[in-house]
PDB file with SEQRES, HELIX, SHEET and CRYST1 records, atoms N, CA, C and O in Angstrom:
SEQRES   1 A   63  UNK UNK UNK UNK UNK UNK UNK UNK UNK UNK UNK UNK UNK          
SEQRES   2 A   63  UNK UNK UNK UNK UNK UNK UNK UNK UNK UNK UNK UNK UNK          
SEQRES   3 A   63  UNK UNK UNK UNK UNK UNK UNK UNK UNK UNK UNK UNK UNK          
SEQRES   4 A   63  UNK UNK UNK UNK UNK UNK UNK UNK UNK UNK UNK UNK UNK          
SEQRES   5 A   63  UNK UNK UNK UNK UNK UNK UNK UNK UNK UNK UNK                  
HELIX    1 AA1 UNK A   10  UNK A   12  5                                   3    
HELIX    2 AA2 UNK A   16  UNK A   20  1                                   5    
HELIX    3 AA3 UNK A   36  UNK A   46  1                                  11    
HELIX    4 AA4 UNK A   53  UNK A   61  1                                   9    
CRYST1    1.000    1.000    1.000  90.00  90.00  90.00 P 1           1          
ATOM      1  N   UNK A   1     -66.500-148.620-203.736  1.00  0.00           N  
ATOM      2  CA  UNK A   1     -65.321-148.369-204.548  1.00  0.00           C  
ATOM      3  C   UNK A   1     -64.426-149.602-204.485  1.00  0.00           C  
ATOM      4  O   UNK A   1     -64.133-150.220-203.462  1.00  0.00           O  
ATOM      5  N   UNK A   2     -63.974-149.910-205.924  1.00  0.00           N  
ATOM      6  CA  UNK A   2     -62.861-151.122-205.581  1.00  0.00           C  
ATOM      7  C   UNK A   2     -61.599-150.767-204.834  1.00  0.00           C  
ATOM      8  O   UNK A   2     -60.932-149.831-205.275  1.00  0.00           O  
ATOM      9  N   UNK A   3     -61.190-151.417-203.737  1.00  0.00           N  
ATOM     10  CA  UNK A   3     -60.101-151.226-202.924  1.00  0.00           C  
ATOM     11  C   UNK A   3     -58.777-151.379-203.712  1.00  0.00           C  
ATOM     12  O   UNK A   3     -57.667-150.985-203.355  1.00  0.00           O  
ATOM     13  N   UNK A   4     -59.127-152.063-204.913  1.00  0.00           N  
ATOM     14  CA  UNK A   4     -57.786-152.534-205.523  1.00  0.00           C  
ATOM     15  C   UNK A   4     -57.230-150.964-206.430  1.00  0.00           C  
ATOM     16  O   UNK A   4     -56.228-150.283-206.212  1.00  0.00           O  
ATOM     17  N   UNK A   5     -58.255-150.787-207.406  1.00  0.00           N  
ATOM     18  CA  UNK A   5     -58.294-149.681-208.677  1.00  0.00           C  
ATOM     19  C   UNK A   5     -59.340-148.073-208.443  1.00  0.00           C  
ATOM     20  O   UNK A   5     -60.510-147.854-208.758  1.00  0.00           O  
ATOM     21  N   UNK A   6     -58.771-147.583-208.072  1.00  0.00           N  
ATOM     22  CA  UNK A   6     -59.948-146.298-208.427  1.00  0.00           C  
ATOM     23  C   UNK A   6     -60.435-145.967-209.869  1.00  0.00           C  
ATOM     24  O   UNK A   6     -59.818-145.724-210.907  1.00  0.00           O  
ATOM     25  N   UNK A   7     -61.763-146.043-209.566  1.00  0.00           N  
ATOM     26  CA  UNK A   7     -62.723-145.946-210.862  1.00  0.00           C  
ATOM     27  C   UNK A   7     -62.399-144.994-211.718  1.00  0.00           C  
ATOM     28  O   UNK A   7     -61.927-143.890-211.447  1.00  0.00           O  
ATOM     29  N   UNK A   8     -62.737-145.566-213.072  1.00  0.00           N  
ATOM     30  CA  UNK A   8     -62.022-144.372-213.927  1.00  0.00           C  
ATOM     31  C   UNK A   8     -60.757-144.219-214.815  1.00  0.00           C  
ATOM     32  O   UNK A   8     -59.741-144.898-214.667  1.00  0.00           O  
ATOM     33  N   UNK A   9     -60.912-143.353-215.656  1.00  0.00           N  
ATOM     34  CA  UNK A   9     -59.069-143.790-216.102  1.00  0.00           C  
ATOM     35  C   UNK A   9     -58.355-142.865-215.289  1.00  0.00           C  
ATOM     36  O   UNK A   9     -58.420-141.637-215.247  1.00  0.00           O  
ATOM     37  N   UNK A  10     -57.643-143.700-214.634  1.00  0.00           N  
ATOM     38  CA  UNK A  10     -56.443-143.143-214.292  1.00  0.00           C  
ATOM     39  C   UNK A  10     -56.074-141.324-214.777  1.00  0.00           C  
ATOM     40  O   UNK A  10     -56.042-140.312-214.076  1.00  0.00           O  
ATOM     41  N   UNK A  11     -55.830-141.532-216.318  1.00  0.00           N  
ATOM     42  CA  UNK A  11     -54.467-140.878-216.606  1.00  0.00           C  
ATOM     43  C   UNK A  11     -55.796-139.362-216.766  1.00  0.00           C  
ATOM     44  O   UNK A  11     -55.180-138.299-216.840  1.00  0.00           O  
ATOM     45  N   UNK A  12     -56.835-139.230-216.802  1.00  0.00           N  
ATOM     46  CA  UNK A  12     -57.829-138.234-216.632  1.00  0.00           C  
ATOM     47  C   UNK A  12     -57.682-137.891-215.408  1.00  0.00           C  
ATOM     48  O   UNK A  12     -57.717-136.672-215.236  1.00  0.00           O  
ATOM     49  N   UNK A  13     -57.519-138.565-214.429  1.00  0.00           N  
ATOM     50  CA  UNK A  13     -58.227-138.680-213.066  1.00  0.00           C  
ATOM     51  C   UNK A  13     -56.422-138.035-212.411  1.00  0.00           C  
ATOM     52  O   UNK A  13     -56.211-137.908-211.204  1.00  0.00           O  
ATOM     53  N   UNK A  14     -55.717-137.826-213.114  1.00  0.00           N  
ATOM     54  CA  UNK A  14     -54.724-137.504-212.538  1.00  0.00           C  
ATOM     55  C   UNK A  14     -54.236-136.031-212.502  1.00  0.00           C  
ATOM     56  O   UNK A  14     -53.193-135.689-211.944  1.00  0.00           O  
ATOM     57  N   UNK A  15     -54.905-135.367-213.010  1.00  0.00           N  
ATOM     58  CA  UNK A  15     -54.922-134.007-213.196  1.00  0.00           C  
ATOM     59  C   UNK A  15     -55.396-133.227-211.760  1.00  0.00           C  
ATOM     60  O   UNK A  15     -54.923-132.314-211.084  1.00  0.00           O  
ATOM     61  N   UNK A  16     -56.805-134.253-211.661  1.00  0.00           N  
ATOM     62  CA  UNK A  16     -57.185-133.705-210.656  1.00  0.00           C  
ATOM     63  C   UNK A  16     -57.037-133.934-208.936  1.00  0.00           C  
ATOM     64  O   UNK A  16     -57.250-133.177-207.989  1.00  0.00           O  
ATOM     65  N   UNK A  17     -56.565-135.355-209.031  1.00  0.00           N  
ATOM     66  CA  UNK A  17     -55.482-135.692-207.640  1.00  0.00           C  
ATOM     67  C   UNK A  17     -54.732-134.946-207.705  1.00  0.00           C  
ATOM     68  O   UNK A  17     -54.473-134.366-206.650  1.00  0.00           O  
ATOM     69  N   UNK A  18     -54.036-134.576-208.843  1.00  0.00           N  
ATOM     70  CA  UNK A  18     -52.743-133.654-208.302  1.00  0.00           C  
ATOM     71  C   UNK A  18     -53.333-132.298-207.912  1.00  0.00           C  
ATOM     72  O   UNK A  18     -52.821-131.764-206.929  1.00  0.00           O  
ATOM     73  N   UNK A  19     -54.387-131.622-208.566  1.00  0.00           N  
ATOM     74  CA  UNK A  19     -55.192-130.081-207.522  1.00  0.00           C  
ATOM     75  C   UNK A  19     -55.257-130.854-206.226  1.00  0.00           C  
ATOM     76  O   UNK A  19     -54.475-130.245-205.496  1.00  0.00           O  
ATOM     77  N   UNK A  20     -55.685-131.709-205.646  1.00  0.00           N  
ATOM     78  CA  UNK A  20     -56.347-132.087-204.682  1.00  0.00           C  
ATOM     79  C   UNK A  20     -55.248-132.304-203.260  1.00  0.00           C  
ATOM     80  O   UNK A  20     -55.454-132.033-202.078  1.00  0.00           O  
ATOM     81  N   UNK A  21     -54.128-132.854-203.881  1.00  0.00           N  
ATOM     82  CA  UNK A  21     -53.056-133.242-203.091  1.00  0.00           C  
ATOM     83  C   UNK A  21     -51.543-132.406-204.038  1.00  0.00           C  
ATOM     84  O   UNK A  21     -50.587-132.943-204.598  1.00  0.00           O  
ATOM     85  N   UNK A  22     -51.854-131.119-203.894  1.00  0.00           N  
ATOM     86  CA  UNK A  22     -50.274-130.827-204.635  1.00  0.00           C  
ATOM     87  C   UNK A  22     -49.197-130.848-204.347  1.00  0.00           C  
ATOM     88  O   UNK A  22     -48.384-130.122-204.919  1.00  0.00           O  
ATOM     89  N   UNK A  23     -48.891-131.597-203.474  1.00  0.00           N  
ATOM     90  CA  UNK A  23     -47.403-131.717-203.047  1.00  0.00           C  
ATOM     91  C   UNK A  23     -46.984-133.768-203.624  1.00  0.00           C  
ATOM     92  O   UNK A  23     -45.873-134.258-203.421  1.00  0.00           O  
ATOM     93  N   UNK A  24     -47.814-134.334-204.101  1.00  0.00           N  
ATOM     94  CA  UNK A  24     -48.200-135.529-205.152  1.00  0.00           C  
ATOM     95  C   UNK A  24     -47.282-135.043-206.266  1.00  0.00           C  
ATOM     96  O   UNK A  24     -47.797-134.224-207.027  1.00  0.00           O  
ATOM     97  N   UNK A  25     -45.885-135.432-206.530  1.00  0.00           N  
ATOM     98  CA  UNK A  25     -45.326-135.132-207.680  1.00  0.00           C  
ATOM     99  C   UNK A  25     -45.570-136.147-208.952  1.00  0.00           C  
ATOM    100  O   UNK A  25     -46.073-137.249-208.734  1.00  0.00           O  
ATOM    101  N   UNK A  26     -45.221-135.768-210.225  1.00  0.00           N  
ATOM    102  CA  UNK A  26     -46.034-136.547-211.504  1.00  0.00           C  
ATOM    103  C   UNK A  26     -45.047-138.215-211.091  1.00  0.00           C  
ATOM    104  O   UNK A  26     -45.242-139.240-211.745  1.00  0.00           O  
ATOM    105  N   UNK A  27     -44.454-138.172-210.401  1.00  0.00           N  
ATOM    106  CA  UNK A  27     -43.523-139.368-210.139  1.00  0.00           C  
ATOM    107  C   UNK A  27     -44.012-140.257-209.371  1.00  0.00           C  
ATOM    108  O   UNK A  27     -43.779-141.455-209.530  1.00  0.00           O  
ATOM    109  N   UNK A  28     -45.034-139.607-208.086  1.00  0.00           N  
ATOM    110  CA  UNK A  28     -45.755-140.225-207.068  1.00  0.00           C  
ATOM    111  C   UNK A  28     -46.976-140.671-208.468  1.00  0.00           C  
ATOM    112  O   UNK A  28     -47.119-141.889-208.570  1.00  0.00           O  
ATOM    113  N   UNK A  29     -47.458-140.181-209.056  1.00  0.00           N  
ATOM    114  CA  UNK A  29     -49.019-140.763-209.387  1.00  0.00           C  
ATOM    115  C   UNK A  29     -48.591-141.034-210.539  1.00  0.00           C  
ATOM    116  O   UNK A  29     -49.416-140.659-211.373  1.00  0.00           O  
ATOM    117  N   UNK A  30     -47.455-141.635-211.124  1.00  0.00           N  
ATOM    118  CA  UNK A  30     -46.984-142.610-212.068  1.00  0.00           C  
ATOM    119  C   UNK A  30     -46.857-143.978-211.352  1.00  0.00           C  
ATOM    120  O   UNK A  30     -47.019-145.005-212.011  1.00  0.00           O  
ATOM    121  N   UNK A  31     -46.617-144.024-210.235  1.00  0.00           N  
ATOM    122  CA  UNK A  31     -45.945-145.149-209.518  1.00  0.00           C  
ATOM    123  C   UNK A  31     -47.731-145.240-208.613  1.00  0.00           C  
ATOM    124  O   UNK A  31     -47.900-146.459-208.592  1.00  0.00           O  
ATOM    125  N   UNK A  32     -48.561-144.825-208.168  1.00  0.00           N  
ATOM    126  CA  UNK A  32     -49.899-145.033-207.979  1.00  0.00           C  
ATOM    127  C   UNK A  32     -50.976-145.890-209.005  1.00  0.00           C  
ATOM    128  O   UNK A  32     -51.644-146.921-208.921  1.00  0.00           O  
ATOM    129  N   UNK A  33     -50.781-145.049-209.808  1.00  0.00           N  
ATOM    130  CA  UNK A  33     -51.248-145.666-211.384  1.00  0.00           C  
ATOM    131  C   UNK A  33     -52.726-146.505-211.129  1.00  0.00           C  
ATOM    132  O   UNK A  33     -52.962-147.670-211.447  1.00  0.00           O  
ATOM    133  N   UNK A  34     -53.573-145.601-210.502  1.00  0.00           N  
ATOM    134  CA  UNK A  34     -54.616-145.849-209.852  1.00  0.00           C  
ATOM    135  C   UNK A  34     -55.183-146.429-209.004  1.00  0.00           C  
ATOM    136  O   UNK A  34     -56.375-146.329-208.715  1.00  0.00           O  
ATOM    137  N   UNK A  35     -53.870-147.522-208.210  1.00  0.00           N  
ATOM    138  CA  UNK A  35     -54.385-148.217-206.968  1.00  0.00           C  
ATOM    139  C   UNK A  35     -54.448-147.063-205.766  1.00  0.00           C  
ATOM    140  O   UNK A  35     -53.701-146.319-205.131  1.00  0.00           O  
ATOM    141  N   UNK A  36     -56.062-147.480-205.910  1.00  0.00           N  
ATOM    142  CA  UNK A  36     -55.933-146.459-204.234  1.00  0.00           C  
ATOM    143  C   UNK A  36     -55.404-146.832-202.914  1.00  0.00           C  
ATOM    144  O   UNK A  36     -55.501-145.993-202.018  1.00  0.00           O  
ATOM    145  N   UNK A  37     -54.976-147.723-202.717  1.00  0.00           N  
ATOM    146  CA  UNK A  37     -53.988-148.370-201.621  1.00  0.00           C  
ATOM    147  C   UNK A  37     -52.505-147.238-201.626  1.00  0.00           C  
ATOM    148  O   UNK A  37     -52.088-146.546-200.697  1.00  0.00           O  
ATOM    149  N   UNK A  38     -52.105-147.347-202.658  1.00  0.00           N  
ATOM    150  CA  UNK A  38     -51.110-146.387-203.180  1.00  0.00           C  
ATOM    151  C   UNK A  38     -51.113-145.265-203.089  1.00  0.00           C  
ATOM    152  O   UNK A  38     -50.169-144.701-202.535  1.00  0.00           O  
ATOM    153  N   UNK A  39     -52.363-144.440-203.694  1.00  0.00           N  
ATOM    154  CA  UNK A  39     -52.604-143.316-203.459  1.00  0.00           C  
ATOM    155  C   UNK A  39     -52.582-142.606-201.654  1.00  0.00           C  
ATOM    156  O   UNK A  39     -52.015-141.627-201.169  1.00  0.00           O  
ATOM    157  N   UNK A  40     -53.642-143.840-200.980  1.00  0.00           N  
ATOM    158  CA  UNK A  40     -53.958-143.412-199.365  1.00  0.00           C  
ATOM    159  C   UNK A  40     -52.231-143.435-199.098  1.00  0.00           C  
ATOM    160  O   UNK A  40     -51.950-142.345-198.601  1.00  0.00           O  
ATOM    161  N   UNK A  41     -51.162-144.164-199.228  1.00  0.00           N  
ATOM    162  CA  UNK A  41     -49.973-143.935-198.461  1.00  0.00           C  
ATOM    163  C   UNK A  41     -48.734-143.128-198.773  1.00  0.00           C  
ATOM    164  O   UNK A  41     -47.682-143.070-198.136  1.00  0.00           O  
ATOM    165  N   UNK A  42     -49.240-142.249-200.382  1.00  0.00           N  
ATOM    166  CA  UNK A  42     -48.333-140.997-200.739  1.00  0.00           C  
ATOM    167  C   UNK A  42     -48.955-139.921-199.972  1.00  0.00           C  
ATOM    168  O   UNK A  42     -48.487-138.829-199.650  1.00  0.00           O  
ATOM    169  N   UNK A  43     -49.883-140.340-199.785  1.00  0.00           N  
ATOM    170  CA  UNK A  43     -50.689-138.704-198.930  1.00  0.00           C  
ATOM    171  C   UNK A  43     -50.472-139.023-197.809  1.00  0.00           C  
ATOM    172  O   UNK A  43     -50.360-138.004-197.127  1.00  0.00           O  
ATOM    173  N   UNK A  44     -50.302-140.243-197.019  1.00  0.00           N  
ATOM    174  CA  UNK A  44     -49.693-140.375-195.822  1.00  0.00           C  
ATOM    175  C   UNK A  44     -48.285-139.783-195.614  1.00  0.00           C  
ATOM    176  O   UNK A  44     -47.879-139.280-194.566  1.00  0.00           O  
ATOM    177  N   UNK A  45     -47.753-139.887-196.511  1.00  0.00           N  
ATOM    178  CA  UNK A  45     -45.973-139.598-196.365  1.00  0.00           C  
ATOM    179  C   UNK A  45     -46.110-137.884-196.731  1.00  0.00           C  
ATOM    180  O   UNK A  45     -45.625-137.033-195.984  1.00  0.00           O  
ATOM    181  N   UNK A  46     -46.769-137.585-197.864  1.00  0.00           N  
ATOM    182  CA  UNK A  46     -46.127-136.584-198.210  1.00  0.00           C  
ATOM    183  C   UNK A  46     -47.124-135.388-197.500  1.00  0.00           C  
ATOM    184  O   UNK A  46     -46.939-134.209-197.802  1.00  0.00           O  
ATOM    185  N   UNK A  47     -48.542-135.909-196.220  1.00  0.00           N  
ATOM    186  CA  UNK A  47     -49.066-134.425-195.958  1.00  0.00           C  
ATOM    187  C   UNK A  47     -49.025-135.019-194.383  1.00  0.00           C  
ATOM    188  O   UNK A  47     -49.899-134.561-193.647  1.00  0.00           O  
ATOM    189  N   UNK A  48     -47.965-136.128-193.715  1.00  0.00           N  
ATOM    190  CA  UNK A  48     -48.288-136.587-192.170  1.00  0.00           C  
ATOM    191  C   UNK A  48     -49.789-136.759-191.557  1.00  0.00           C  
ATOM    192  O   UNK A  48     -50.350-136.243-190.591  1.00  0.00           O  
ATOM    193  N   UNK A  49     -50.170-137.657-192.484  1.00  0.00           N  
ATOM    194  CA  UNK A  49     -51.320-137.964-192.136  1.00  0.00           C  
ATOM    195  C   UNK A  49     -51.536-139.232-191.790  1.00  0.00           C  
ATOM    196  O   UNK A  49     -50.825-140.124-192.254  1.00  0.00           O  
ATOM    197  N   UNK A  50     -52.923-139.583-190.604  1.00  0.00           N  
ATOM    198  CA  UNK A  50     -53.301-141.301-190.199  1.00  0.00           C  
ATOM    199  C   UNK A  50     -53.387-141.689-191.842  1.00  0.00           C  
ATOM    200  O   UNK A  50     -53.357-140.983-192.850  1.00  0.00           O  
ATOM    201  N   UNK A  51     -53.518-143.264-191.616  1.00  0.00           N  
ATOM    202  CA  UNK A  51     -53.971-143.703-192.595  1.00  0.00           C  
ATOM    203  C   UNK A  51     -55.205-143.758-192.613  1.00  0.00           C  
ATOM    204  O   UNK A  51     -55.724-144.206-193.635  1.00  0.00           O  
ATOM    205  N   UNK A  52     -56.246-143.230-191.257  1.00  0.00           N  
ATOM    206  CA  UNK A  52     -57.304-143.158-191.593  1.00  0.00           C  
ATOM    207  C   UNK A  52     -58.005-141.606-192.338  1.00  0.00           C  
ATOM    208  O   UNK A  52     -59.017-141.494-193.030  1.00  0.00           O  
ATOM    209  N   UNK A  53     -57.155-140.680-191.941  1.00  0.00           N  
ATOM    210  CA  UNK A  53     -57.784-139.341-192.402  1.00  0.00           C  
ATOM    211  C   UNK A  53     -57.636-139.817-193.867  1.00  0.00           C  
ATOM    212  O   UNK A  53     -58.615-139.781-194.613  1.00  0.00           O  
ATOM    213  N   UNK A  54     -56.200-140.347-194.378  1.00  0.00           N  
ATOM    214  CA  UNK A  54     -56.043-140.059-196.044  1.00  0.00           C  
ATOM    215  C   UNK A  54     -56.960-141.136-196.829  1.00  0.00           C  
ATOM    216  O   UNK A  54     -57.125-141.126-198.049  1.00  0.00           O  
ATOM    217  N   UNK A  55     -57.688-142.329-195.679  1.00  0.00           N  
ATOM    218  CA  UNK A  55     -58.774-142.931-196.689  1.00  0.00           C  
ATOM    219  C   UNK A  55     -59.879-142.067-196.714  1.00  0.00           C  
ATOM    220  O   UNK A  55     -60.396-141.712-197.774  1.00  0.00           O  
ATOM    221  N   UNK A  56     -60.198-141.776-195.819  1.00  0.00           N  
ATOM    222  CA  UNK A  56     -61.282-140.516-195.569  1.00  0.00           C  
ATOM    223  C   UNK A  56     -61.330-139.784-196.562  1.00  0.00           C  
ATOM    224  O   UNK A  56     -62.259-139.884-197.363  1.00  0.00           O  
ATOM    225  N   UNK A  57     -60.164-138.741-196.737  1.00  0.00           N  
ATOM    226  CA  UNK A  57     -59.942-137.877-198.085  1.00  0.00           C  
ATOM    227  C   UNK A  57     -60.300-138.594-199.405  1.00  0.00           C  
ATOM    228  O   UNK A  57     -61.271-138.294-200.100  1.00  0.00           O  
ATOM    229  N   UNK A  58     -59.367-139.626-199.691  1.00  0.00           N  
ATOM    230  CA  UNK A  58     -59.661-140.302-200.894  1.00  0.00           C  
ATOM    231  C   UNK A  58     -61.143-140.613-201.435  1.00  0.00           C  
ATOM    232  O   UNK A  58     -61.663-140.311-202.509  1.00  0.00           O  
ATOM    233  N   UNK A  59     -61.668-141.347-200.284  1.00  0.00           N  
ATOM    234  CA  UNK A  59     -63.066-141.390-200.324  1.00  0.00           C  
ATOM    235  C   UNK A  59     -63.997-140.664-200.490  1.00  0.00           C  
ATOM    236  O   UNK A  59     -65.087-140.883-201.019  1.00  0.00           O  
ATOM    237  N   UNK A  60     -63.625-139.864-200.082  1.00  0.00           N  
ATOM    238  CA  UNK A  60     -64.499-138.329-200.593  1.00  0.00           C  
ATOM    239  C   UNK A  60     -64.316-137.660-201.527  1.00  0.00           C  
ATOM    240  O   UNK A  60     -65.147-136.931-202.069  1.00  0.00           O  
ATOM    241  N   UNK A  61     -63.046-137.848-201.873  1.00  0.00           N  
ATOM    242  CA  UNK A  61     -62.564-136.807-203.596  1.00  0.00           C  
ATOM    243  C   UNK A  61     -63.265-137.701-204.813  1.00  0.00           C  
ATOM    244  O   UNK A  61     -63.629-137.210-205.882  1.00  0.00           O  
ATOM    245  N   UNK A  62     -63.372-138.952-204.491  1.00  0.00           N  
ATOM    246  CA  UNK A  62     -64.199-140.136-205.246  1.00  0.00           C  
ATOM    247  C   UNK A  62     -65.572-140.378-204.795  1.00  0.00           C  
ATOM    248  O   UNK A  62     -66.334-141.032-205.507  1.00  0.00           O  
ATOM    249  N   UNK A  63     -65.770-140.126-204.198  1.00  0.00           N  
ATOM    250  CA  UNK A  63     -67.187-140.461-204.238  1.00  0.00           C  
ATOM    251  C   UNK A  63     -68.473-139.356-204.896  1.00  0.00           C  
ATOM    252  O   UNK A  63     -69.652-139.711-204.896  1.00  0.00           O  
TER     253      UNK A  63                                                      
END                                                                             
């Protein structure tokens, strides 16, 4: 997976991050806008998570 962009468009792909992580408001994954760098550290803040569990997660909701 590119570290920079998660594969995909975005604005599809955002429907379903937000099932995945619902406490991700449409404000958090406007300001993400598909960098998964971004993504791993709203799920850090908003579910108290390592930064390793929320690459973990990410990685798996994508892969």
């Amino acid at each position: 997976m590119n570290n920079d962009r998660i594969e995909g468009n975005w604005k599809e792909m955002k429907g379903k991050v937000q099932q995945q992580w619902g406490k991700l408001t449409d404000d958090d994954l406007d300001v993400i806008d598909g960098r998964r760098e971004e993504l791993v550290g709203k799920i850090q803040q908003a579910y108290g998570k390592s930064r390793e569990e929320a690459e973990k997660e990410v990685d798996s909701h994508f892969n």
